[in-house]
C-alpha positions in Angstrom: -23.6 -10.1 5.1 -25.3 -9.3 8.3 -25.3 -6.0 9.4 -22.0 -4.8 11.1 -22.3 -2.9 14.1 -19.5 -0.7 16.5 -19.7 -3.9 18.8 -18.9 -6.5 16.0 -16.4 -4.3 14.7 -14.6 -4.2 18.1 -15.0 -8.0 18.3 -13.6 -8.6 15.1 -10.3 -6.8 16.4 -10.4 -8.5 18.9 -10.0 -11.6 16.9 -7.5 -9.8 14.4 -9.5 -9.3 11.4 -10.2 -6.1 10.4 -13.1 -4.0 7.4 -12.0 -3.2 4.3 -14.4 -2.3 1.5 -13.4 -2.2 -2.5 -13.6 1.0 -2.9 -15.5 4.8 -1.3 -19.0 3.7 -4.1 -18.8 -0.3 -2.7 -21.7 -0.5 -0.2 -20.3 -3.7 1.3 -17.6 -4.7 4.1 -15.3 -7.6 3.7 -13.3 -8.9 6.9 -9.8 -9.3 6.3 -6.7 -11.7 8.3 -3.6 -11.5 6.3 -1.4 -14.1 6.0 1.7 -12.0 7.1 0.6 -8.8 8.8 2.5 -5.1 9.5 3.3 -4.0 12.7 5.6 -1.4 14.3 8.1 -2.8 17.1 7.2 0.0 20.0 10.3 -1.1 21.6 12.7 0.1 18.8 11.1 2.4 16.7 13.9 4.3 14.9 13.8 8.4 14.1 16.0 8.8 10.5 18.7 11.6 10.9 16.0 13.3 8.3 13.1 13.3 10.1 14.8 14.3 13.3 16.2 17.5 11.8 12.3 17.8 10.3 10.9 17.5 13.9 14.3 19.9 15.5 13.4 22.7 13.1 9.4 22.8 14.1 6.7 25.1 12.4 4.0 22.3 13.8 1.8 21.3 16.5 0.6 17.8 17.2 -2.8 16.8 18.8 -4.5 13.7 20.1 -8.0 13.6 19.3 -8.4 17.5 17.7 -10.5 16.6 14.6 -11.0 12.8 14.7 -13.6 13.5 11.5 -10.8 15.5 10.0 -8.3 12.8 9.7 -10.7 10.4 8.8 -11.5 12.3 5.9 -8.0 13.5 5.0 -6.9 9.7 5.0 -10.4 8.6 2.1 -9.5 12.1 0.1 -7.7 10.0 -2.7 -8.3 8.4 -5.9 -8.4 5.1 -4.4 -10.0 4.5 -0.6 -11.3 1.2 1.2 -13.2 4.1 3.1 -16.7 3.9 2.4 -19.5 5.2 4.2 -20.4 2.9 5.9 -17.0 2.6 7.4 -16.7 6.3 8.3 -19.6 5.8 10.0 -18.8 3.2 12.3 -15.3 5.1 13.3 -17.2 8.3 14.1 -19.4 5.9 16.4 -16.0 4.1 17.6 -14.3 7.5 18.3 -17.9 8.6 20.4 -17.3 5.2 22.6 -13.5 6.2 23.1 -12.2 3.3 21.3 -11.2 5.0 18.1 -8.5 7.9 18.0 -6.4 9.8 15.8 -3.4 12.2 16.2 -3.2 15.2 14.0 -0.2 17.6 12.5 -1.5 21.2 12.2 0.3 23.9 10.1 -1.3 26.9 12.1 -4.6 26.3 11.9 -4.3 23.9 8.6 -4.6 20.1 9.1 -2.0 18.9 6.9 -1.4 15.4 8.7 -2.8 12.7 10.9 -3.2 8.9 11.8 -6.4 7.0 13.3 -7.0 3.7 14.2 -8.5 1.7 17.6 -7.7 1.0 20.5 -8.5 -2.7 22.6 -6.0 -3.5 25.6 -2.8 -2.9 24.8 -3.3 -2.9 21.2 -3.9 0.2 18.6 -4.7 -1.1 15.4 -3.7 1.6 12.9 -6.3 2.3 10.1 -4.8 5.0 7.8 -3.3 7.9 7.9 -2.4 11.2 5.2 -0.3 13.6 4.3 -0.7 17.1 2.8 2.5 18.1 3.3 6.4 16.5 3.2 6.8 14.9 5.8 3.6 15.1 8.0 2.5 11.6 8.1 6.1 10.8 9.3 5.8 13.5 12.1 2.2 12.5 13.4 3.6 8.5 13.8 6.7 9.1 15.4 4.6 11.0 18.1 2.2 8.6 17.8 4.6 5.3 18.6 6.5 7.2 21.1 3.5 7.8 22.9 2.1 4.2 22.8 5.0 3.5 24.2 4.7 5.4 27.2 0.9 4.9 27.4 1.9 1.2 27.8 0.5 -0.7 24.7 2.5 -3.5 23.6 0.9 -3.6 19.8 0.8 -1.1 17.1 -0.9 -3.3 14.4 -0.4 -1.4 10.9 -2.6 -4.4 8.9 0.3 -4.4 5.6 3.2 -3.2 4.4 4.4 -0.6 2.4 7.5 0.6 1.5 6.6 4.5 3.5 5.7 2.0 6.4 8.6 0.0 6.0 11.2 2.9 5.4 10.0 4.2 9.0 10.5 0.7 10.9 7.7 -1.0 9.9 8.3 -5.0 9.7 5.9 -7.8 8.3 5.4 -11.1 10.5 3.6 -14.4 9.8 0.0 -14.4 11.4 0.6 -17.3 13.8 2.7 -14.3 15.4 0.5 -11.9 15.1 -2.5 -13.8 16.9 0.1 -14.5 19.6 1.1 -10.7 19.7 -2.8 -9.6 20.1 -3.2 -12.4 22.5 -0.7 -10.9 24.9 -2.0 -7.4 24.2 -5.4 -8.0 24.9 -4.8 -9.2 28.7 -3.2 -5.7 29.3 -5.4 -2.3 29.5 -3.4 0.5 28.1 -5.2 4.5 27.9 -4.0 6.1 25.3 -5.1 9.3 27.0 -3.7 8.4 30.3 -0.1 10.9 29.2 -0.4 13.7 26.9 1.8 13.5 23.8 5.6 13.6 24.2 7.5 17.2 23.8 9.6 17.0 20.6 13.0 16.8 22.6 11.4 13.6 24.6 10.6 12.4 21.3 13.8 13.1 20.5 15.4 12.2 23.3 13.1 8.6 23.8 14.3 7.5 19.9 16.6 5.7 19.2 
């Protein structure tokens, strides 16, 4: 296939496919369009009674672009990643241009959680995301939808489901629905840096 660049990439998005590549050795991209596709309903994105006692009791901090690289890598350090270098490469260049982001969980100073994915309109299209301790990848999406919410995207795109994805709200819709979905969210021009990220009692408080 022809060389894929930071622009195509961001066309591609644009037309709701998305890279995936067989594995971190695989040299080669594939474009993917899923017949029924994940996404997270910002409008009613639910906090467990768990997970709200996790985020009450604290021992965390949450940033917004504090080690982009980091989560990246935290999210390909398995046994099994669609990561490969070719693809970190193009998010590093995505995250230079401001369209790629990530929101981390720190322990101190240890990174022990985190999300990335990128941003076009009103959409974020969520990539991956990893966990190095209970609960962490839980913590860094709740602050993440809450504050898509309030940055005013209208699309958090998480490509499939899984049962972690689905347990936190997570809910699987036919593609005609999706394209009509990214459609909508393209006309709008959302900044994910335009608030900084919600205190925990506004997360809190914002859930429902």
């Amino acid at each position: 296939m022809s060389e894929v660049t930071p622009d195509l990439l961001m066309r591609a998005y644009g037309m709701g496919v998305f890279p995936m590549s067989e594995n971190r050795d695989d040299p080669d991209i594939f474009w993917v369009d899923p017949i029924r596709r994940g996404i997270f309903p910002l409008d009613s994105f639910h906090i467990s009674r768990s997970l709200r006692r996790r985020i009450r009791r604290g021992g965390y901090t949450v940033t917004l672009n504090g080690d982009f690289e980091g989560v990246v890598n935290g999210c390909a350090d398995r046994d099994e990643t669609w990561i490969n270098e070719q693809i970190h490469t193009l998010y590093m260049a995505l995250h230079a241009r401001g369209e790629a982001h990530s929101l981390e969980v720190w322990d101190g100073t240890a990174l022990i959680g985190g999300v990335y994915g990128v941003t076009l309109g009103g959409a974020f299209f969520g990539e991956s995301m990893f966990s190095r301790k209970t609960d962490a990848s839980k913590i860094a999406l709740a602050y993440l939808i809450e504050h898509l919410r309030r940055c005013g995207f209208t699309l958090f795109d998480t490509q499939f489901i899984t049962d972690h994805l689905s347990s936190l709200g997570a809910i699987e819709i036919p593609r005609a629905d999706y394209h009509k979905m990214l459609t909508w969210a393209l006309r709008h021009d959302a900044d994910i840096t335009a608030h900084s990220l919600p205190s925990p009692s506004e997360l809190l408080g914002a859930s429902t």
